[in-house]
VMD Tcl script that builds the backbone (N, CA, C; Angstrom):
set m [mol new atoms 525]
animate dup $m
set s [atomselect $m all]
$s set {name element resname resid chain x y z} {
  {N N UNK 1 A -4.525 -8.889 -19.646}
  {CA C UNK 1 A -4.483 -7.547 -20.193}
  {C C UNK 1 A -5.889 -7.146 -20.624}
  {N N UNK 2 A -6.067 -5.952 -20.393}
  {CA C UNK 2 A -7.606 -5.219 -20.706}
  {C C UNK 2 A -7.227 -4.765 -21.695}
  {N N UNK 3 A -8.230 -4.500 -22.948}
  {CA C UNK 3 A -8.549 -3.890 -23.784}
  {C C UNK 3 A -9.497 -2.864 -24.021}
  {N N UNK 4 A -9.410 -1.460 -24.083}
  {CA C UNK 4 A -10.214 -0.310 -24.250}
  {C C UNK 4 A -9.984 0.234 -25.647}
  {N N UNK 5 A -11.026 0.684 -25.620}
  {CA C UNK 5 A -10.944 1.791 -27.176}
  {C C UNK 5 A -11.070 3.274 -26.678}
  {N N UNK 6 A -10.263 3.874 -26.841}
  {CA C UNK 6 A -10.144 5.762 -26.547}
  {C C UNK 6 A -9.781 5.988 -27.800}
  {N N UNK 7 A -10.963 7.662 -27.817}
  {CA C UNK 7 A -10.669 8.626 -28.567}
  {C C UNK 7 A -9.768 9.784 -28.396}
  {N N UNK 8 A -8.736 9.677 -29.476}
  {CA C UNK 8 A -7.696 10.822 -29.213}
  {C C UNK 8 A -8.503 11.860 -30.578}
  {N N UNK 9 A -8.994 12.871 -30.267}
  {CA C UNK 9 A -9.482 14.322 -31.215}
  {C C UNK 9 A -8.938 14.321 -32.077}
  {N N UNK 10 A -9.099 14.685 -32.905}
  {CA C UNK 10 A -8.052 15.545 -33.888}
  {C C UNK 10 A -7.597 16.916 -33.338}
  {N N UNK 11 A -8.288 17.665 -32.540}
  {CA C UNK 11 A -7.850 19.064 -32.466}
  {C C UNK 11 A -6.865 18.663 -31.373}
  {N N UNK 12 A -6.827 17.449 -30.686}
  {CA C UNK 12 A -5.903 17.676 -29.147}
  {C C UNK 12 A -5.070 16.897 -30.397}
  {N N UNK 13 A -4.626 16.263 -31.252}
  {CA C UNK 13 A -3.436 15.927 -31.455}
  {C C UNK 13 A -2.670 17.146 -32.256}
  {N N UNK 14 A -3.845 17.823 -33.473}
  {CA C UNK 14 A -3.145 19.094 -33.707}
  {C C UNK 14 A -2.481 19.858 -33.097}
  {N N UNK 15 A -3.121 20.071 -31.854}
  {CA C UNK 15 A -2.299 21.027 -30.839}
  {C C UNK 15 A -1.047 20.703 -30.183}
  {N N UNK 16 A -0.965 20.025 -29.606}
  {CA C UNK 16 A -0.126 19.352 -28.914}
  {C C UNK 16 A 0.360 17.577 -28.781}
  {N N UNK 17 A -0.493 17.230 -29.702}
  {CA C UNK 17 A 0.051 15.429 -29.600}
  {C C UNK 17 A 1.187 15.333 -30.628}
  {N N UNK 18 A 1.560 14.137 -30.520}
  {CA C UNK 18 A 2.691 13.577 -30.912}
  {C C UNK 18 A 2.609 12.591 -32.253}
  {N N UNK 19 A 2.774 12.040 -32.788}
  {CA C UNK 19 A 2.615 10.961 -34.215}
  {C C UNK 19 A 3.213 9.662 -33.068}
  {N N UNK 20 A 2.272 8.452 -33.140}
  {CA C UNK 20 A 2.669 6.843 -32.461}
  {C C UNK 20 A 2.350 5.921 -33.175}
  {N N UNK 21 A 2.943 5.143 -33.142}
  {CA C UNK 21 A 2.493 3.777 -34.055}
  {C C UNK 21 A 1.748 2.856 -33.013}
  {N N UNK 22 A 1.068 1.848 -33.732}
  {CA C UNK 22 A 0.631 0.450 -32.927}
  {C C UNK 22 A 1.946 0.027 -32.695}
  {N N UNK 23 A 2.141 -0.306 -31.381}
  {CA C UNK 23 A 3.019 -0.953 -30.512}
  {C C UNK 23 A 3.537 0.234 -29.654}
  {N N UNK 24 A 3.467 1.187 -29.639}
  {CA C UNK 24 A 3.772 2.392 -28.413}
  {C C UNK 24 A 3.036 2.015 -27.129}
  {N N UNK 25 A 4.077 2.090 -26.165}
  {CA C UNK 25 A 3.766 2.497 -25.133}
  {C C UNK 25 A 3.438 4.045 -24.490}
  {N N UNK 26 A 1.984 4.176 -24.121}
  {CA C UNK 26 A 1.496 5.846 -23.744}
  {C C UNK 26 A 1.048 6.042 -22.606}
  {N N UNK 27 A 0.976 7.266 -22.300}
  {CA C UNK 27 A 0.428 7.748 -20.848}
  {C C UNK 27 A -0.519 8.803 -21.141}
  {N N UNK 28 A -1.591 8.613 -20.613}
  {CA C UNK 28 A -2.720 9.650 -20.980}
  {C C UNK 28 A -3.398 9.611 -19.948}
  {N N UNK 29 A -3.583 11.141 -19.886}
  {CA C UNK 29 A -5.354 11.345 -19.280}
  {C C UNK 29 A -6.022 11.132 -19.844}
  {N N UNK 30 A -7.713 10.703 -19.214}
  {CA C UNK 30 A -8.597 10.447 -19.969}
  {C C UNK 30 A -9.537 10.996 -19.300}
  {N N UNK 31 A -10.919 10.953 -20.142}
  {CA C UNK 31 A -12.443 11.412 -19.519}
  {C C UNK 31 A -13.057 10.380 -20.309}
  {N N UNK 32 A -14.513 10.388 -19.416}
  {CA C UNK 32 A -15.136 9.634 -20.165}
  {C C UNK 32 A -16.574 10.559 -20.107}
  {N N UNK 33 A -16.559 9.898 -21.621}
  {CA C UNK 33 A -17.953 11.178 -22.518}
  {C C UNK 33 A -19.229 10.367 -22.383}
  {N N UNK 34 A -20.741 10.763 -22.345}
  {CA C UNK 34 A -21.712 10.308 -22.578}
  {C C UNK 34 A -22.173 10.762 -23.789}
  {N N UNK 35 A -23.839 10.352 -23.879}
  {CA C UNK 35 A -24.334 10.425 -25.393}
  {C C UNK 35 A -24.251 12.161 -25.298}
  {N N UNK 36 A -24.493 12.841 -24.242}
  {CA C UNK 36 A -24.856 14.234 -24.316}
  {C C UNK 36 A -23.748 14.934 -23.906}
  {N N UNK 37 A -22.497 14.269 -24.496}
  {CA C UNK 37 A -21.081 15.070 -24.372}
  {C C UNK 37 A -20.239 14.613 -26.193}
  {N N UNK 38 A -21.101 14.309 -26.944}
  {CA C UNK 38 A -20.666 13.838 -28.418}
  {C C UNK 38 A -20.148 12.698 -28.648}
  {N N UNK 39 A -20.808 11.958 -27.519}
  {CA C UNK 39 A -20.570 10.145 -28.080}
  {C C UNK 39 A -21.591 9.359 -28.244}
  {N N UNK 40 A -22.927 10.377 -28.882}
  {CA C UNK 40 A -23.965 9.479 -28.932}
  {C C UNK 40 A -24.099 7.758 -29.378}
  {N N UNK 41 A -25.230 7.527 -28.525}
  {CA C UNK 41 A -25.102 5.563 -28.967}
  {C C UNK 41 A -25.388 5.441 -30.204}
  {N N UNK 42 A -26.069 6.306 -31.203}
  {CA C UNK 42 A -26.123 5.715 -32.298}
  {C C UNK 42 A -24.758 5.248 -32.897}
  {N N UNK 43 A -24.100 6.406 -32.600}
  {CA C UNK 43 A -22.862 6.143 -33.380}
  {C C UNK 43 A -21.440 5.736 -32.704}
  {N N UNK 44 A -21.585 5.375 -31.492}
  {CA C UNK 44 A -20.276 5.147 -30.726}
  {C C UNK 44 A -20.483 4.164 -29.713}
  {N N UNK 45 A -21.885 3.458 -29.845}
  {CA C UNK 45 A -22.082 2.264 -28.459}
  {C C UNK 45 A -20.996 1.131 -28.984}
  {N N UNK 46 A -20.530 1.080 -29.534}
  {CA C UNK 46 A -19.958 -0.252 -30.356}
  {C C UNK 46 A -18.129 0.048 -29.831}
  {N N UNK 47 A -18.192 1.463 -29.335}
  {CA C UNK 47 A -16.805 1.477 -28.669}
  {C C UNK 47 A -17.116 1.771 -27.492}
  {N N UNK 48 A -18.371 2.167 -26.837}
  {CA C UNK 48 A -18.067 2.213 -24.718}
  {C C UNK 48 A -17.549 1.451 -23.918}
  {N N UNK 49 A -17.235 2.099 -23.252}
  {CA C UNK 49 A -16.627 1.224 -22.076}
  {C C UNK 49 A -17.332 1.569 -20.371}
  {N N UNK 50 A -17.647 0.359 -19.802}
  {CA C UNK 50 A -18.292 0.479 -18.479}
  {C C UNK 50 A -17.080 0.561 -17.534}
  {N N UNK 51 A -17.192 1.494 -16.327}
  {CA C UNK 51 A -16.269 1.707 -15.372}
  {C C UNK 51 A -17.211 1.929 -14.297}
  {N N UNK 52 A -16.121 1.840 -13.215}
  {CA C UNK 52 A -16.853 1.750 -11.833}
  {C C UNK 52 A -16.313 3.298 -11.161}
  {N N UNK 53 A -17.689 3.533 -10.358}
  {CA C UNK 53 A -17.085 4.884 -9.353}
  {C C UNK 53 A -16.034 4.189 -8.711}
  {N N UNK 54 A -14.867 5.614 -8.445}
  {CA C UNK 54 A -13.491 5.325 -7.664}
  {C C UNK 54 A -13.684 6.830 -6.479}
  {N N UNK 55 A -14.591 7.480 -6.748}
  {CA C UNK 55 A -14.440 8.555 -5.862}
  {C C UNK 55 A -13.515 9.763 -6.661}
  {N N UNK 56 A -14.190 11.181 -5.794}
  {CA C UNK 56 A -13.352 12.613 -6.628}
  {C C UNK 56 A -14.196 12.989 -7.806}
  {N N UNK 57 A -14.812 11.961 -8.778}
  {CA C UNK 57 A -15.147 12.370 -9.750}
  {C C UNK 57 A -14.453 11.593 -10.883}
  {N N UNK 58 A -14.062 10.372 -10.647}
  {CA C UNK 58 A -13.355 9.155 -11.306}
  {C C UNK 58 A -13.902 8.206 -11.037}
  {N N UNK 59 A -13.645 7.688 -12.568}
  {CA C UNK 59 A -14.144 6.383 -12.344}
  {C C UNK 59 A -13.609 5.011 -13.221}
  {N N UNK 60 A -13.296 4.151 -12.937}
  {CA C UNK 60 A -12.306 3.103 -13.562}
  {C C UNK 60 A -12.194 1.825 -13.519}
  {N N UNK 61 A -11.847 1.260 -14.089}
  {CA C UNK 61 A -11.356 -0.187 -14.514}
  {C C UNK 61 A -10.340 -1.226 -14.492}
  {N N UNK 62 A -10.090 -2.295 -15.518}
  {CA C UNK 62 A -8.398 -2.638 -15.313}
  {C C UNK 62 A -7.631 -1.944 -15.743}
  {N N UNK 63 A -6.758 -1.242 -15.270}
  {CA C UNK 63 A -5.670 -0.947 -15.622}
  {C C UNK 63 A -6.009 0.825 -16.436}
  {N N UNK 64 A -6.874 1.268 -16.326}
  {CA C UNK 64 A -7.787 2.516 -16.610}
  {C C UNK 64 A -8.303 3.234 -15.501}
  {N N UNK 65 A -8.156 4.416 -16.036}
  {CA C UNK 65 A -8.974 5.391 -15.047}
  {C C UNK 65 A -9.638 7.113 -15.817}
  {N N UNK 66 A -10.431 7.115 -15.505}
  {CA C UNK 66 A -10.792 8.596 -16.593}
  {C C UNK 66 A -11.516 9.539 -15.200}
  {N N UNK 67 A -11.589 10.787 -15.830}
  {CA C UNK 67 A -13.025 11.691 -15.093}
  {C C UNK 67 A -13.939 12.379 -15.697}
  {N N UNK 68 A -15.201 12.039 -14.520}
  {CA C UNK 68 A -16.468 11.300 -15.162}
  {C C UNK 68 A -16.933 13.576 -15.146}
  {N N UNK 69 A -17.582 13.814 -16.289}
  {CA C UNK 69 A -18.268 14.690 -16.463}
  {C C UNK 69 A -19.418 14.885 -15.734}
  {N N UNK 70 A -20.178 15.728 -15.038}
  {CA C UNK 70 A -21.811 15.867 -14.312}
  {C C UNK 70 A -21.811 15.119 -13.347}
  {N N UNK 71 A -23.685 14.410 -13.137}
  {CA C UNK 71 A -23.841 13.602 -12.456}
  {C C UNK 71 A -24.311 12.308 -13.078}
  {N N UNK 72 A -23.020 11.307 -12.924}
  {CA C UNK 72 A -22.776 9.743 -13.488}
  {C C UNK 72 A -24.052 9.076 -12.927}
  {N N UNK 73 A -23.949 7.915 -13.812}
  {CA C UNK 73 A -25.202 6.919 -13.498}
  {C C UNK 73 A -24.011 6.142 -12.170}
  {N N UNK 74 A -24.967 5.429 -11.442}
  {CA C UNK 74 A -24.074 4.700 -10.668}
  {C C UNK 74 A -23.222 3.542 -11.358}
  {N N UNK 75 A -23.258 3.296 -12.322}
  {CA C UNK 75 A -21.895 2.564 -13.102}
  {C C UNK 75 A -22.194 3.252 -14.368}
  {N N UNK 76 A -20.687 4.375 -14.362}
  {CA C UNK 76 A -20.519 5.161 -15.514}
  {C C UNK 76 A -20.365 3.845 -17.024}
  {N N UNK 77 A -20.890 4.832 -17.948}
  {CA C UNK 77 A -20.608 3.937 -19.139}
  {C C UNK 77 A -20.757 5.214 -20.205}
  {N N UNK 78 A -19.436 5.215 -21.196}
  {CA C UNK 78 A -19.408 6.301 -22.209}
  {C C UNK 78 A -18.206 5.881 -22.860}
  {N N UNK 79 A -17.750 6.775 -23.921}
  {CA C UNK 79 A -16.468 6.869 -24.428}
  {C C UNK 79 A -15.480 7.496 -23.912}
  {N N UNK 80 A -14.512 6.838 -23.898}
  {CA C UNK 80 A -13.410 7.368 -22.927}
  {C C UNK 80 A -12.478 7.942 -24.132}
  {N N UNK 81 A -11.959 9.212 -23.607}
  {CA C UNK 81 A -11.352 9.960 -24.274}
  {C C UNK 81 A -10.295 10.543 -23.908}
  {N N UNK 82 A -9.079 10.733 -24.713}
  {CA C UNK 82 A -7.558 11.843 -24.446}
  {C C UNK 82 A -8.297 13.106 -24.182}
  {N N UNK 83 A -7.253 13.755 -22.611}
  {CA C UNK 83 A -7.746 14.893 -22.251}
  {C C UNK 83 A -6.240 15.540 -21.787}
  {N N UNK 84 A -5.879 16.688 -22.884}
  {CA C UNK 84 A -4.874 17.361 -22.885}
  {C C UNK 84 A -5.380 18.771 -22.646}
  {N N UNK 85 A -6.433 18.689 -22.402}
  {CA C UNK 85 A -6.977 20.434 -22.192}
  {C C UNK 85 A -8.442 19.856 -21.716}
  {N N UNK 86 A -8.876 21.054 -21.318}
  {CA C UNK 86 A -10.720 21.284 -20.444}
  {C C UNK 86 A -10.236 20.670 -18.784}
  {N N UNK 87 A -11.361 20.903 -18.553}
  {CA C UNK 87 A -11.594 20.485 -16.854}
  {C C UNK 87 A -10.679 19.748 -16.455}
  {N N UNK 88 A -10.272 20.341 -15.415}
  {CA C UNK 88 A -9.420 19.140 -14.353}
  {C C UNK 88 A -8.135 17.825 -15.370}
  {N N UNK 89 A -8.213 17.710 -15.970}
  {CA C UNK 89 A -7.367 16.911 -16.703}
  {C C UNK 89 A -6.098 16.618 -15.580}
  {N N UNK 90 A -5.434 17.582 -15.463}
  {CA C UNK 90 A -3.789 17.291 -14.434}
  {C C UNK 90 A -4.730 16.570 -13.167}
  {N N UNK 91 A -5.571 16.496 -12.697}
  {CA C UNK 91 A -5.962 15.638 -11.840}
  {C C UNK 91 A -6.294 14.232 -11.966}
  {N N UNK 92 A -6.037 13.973 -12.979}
  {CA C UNK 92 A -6.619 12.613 -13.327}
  {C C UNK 92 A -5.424 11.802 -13.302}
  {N N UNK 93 A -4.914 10.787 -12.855}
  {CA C UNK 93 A -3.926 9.806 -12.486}
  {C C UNK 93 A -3.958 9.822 -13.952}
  {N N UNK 94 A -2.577 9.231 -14.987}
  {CA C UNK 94 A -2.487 9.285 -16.000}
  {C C UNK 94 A -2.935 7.142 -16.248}
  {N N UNK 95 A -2.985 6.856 -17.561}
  {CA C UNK 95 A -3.835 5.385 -18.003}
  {C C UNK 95 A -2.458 5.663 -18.832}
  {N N UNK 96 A -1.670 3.784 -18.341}
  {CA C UNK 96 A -0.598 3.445 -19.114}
  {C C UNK 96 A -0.972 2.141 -19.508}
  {N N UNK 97 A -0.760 2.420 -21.297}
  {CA C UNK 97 A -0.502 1.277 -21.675}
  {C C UNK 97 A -0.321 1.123 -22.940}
  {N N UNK 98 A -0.142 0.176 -24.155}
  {CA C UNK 98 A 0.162 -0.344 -25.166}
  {C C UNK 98 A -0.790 0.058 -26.472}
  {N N UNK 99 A -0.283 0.616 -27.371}
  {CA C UNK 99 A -1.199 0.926 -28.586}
  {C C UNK 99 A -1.295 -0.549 -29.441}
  {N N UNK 100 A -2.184 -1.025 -29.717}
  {CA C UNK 100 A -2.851 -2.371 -30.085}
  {C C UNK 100 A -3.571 -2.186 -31.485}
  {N N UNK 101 A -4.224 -0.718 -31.717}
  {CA C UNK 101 A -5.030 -0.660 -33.418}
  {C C UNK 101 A -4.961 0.560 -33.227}
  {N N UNK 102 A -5.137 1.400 -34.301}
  {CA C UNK 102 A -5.547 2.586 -34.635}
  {C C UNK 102 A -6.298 2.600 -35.506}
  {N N UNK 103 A -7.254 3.356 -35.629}
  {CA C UNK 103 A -8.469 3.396 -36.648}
  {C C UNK 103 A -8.773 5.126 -36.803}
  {N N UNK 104 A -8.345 5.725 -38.036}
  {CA C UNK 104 A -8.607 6.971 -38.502}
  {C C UNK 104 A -10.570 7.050 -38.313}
  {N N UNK 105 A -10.865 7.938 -37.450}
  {CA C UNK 105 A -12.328 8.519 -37.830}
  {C C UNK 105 A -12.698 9.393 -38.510}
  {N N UNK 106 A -13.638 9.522 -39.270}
  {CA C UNK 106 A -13.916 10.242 -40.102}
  {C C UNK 106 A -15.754 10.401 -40.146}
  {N N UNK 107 A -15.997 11.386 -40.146}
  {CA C UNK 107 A -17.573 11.761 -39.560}
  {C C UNK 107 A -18.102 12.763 -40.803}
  {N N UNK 108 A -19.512 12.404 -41.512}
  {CA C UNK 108 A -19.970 12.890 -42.207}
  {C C UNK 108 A -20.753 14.238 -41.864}
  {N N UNK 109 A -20.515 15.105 -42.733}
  {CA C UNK 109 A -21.468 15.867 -43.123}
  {C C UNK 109 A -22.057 16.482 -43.945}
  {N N UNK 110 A -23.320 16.967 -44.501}
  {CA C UNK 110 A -24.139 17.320 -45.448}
  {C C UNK 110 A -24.464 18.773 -45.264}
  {N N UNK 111 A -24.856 19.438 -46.573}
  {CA C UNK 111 A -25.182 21.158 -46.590}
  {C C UNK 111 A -26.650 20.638 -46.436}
  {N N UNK 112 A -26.767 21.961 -45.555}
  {CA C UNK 112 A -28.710 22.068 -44.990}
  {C C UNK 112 A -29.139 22.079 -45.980}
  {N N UNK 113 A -28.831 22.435 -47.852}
  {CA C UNK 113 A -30.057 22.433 -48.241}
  {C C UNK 113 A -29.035 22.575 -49.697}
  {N N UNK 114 A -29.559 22.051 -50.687}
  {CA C UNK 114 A -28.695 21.899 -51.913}
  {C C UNK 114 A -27.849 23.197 -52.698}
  {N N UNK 115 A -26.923 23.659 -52.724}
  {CA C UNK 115 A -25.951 25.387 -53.568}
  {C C UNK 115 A -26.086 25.529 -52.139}
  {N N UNK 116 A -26.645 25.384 -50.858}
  {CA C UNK 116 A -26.141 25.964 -49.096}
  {C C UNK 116 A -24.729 25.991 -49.303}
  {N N UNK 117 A -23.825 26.383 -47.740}
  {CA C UNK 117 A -22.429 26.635 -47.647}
  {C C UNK 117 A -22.726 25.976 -45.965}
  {N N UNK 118 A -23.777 25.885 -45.611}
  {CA C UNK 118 A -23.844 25.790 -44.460}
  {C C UNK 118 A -23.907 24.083 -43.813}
  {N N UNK 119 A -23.143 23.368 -43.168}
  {CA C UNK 119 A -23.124 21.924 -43.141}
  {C C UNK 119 A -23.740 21.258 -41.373}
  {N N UNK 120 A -24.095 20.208 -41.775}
  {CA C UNK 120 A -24.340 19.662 -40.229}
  {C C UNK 120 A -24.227 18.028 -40.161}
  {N N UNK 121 A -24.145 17.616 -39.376}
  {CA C UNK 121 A -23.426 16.499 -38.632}
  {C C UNK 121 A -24.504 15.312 -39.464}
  {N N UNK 122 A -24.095 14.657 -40.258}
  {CA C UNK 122 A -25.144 13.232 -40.791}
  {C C UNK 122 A -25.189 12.292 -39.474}
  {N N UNK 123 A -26.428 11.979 -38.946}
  {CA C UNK 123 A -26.381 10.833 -37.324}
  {C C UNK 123 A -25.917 9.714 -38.044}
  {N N UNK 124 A -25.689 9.695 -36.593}
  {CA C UNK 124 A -25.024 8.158 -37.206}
  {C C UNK 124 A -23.641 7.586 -37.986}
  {N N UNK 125 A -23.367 8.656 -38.792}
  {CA C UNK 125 A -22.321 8.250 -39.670}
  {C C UNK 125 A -20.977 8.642 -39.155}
  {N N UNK 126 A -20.253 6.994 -39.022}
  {CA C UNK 126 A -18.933 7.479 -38.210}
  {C C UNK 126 A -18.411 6.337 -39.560}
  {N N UNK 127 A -16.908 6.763 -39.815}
  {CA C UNK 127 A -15.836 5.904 -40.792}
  {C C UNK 127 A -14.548 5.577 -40.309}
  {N N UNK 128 A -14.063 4.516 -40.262}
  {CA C UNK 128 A -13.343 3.846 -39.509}
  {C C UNK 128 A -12.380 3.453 -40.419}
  {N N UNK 129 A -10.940 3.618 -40.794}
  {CA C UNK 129 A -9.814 3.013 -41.272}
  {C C UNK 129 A -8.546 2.555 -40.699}
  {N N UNK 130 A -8.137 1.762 -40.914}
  {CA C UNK 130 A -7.334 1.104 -40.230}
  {C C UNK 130 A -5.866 1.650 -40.742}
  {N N UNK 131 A -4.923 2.323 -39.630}
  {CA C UNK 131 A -3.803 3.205 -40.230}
  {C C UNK 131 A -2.672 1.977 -38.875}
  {N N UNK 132 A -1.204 2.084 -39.518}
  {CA C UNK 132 A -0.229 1.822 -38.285}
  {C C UNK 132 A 0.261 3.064 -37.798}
  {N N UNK 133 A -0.339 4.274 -37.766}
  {CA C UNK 133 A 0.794 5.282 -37.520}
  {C C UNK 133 A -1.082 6.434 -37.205}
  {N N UNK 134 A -0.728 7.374 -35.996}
  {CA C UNK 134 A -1.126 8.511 -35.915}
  {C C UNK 134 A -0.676 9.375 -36.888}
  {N N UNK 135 A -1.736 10.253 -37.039}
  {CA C UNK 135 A -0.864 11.395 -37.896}
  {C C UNK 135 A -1.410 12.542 -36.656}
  {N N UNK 136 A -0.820 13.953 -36.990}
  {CA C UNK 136 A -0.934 14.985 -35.950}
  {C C UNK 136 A -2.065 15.902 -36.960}
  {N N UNK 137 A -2.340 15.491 -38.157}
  {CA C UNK 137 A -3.589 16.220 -38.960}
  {C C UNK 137 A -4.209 15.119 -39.298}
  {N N UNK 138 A -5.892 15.762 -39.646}
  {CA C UNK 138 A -6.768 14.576 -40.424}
  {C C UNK 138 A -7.249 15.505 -41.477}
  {N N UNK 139 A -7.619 15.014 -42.577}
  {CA C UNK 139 A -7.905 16.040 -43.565}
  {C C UNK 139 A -9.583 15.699 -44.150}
  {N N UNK 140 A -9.990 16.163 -44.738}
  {CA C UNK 140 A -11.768 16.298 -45.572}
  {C C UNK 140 A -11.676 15.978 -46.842}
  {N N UNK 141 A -12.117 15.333 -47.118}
  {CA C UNK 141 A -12.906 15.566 -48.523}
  {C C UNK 141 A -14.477 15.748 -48.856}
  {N N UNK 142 A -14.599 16.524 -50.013}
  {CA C UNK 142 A -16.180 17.118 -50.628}
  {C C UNK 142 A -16.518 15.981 -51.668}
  {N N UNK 143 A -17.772 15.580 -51.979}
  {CA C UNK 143 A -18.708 15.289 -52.979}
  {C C UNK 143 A -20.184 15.786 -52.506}
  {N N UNK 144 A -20.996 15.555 -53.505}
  {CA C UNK 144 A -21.994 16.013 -53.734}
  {C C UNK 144 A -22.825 14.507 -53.123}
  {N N UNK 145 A -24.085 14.513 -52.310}
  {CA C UNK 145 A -24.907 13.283 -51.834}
  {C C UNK 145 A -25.512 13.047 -53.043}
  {N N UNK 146 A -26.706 11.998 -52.863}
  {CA C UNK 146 A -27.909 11.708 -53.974}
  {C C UNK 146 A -28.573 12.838 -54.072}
  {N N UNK 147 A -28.762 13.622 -53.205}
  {CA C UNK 147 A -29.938 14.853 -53.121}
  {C C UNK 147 A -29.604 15.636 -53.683}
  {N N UNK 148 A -28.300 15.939 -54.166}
  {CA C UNK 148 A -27.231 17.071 -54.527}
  {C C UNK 148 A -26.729 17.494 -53.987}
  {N N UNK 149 A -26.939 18.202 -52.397}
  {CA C UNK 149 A -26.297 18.522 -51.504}
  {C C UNK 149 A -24.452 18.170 -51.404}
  {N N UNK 150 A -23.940 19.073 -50.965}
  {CA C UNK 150 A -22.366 18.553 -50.763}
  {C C UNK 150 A -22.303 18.238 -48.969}
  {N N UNK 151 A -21.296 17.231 -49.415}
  {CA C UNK 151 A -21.185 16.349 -48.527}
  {C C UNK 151 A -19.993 16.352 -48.202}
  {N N UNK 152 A -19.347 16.280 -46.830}
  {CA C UNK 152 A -18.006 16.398 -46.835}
  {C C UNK 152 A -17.766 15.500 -45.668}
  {N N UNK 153 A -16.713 14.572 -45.806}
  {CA C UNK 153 A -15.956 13.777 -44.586}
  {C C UNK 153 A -15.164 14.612 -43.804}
  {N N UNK 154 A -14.851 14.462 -42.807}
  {CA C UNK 154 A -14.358 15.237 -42.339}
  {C C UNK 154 A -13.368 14.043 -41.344}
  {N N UNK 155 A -12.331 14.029 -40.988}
  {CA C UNK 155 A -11.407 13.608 -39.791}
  {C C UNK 155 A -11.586 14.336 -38.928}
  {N N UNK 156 A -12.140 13.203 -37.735}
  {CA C UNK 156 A -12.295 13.701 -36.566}
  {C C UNK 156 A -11.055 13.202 -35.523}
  {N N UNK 157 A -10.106 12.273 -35.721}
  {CA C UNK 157 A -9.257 11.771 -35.068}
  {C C UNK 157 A -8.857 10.541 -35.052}
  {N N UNK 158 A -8.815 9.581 -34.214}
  {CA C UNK 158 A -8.015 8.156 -34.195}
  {C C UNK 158 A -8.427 7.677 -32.938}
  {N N UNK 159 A -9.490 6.007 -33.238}
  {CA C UNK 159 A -10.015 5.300 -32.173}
  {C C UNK 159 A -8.682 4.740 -32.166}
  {N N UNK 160 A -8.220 4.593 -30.864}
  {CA C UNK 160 A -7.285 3.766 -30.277}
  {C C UNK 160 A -7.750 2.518 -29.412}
  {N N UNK 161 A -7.085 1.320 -29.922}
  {CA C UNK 161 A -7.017 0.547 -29.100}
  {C C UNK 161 A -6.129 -0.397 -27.876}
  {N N UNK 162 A -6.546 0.710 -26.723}
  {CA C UNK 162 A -5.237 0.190 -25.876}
  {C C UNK 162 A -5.363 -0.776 -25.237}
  {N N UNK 163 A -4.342 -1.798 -24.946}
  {CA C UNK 163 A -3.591 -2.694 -24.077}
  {C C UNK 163 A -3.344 -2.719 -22.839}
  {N N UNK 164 A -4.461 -2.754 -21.553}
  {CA C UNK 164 A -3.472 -2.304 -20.347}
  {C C UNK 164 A -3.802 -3.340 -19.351}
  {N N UNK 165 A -2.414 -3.187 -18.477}
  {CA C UNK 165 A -2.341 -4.488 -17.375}
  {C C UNK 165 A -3.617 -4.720 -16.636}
  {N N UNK 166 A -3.858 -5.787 -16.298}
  {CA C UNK 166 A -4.399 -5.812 -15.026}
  {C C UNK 166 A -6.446 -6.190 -15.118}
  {N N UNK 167 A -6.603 -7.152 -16.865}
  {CA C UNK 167 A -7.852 -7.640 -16.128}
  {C C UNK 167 A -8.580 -8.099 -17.654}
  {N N UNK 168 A -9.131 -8.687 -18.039}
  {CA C UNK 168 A -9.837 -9.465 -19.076}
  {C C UNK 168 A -10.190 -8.440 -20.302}
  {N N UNK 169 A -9.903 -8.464 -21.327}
  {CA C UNK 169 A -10.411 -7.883 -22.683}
  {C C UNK 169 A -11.566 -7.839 -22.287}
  {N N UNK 170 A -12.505 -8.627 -22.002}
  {CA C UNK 170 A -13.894 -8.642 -21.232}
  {C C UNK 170 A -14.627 -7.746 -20.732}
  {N N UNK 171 A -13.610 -6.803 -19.904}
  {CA C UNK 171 A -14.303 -5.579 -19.307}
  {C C UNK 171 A -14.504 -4.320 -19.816}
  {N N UNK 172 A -14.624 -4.467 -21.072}
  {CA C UNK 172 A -14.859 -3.374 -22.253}
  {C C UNK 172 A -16.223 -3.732 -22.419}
  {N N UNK 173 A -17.271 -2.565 -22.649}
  {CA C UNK 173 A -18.621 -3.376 -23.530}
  {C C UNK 173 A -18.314 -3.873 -24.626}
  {N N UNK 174 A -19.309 -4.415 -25.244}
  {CA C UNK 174 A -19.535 -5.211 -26.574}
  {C C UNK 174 A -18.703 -6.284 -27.045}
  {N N UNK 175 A -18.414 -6.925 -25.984}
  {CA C UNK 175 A -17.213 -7.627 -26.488}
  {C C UNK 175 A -17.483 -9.190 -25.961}
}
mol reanalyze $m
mol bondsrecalc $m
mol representation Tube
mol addrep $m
């Protein structure tokens, strides 16, 4: 059995996803994101996954398959992600398999400038909790940084870790 980590959004589960626990069996489309589609390496090399061209504009693994955005390196490598909306999605053979972890994300951000209203993305900073259950919302909280500035977490969604037939935990990076 292979092991991958996919990102399910928060906005695609708001919209239309479902609440699953670890141990569900799922069917998803997927894509897979690079640093210059919002999976930069600072903050997400520690979940990529390497896949091979399959042709069409796919590209895949054991028991996985996603579609690849632009023009791919000749062995795609990014975060693979739930795709319930954007490009082509119904074309993508659906990825079956076993929910194994869930991990709530949660992504910082800071006001441009201290009493601002206006916020932007802290690099780097991704937060990881360990939940048995999706939820279909993620919620924020505010404090104030060292600088004074307010600072707010924000839920961005749920790293999943799936289970699927057909080839070594191995063929995930970092592992």
């Amino acid at each position: 059995m292979a092991l991958w980590r996919i990102m399910y959004d928060g906005r695609q589960t708001e919209c239309c996803g479902e609440p699953f626990p670890v141990g569900d069996d799922v069917r998803w489309r997927l894509t897979l994101r690079g640093p210059d589609e919002g999976a930069a390496p600072e903050t997400w090399q520690d979940s990529y996954s390497a896949l091979e061209p399959v042709g069409g504009g796919l590209a895949g693994g054991p028991g996985v398959i996603a579609l690849r955005a632009g023009e791919p390196p000749a062995r795609p490598v990014g975060l693979l992600a739930v795709a319930t909306h954007g490009p082509g999605p119904d074309d993508v053979p659906e990825t079956v398999g076993t929910v194994r972890s869930l991990q709530v994300v949660a992504e910082g951000y800071a006001a441009t400038r201290a009493g601002g209203r206006t916020y932007e993305p802290v690099p780097g900073e991704r937060l990881l909790r360990a939940v048995g259950t999706c939820s279909e919302r993620f919620g924020e909280t505010a404090e104030p940084d060292r600088a004074g500035r307010a600072r707010r977490c924000r839920g961005a969604g749920v790293l999943v870790g799936l289970g699927t037939p057909g080839g070594p935990a191995a063929a995930r990076l970092g592992q």
